[in-house]
N, C-alpha and C positions, 0 to 999 in steps of 0.2 A: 329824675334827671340830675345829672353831677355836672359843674362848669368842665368845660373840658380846651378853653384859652379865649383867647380875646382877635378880635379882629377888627380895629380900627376902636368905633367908640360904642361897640357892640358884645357882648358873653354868650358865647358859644355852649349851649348846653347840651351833653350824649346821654342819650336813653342809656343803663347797664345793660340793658337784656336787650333790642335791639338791636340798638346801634346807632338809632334814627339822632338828628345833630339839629337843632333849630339855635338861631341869634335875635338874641335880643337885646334893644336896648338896656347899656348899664342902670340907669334906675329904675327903671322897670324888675331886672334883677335883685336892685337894692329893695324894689318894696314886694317881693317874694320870699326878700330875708336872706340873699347872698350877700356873703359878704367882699367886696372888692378891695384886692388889694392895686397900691401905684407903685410903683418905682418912683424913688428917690434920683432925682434929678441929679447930676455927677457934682456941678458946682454946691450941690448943696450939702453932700456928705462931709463927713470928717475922718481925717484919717488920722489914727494914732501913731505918732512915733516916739520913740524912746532912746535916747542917748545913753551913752555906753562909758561910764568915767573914766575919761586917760589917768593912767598911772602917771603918780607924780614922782621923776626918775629921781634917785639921788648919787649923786656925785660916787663914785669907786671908793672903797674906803683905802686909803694907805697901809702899807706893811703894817708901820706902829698903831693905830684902830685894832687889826685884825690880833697881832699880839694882846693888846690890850685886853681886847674883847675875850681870847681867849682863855688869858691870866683870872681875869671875872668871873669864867667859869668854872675855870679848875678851883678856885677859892668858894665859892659856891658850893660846889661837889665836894670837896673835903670836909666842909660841915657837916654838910649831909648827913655824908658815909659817917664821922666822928659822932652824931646825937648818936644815929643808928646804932652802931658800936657801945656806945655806953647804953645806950637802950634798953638790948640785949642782954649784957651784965646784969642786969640788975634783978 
């Protein structure tokens, strides 16, 4: 016989080949050697949540920034390309 649910403070167990259904008391079950699960009472669970970090906005940059920044990289980039250049040469 398999548990086949629970009815009030009783476990329901179904013949496979039958069909036949008898209840019995839960420890009586327990000392058969089923094993009884409970349900976890609502206030007692925990629930995970997980915060999501706001981006920390930063102010628009100015025309002169964006030149700036870009001037950075074209000097950057010219080096570059110039090791590379002699690199090659050699």
């Amino acid at each position: 016989m398999i548990p086949a649910g629970r009815e009030g403070d009783k476990v329901v167990l179904r013949c496979t080949r039958c069909g036949y259904t008898e209840a019995i008391p839960i420890q009586e079950a327990q000392a058969l050697g089923y094993r009884i699960a409970t349900e976890t009472p609502p206030e007692e669970r925990t629930i995970t949540t997980m915060k999501v970090a706001e981006s920390k906005r930063r102010p628009p940059k100015s025309l002169e920034e964006w030149e700036q920044e870009r001037e950075e990289y074209r000097e950057i980039l010219q080096e570059l390309l110039q090791e590379e250049v002699e690199g090659s040469e050699e």
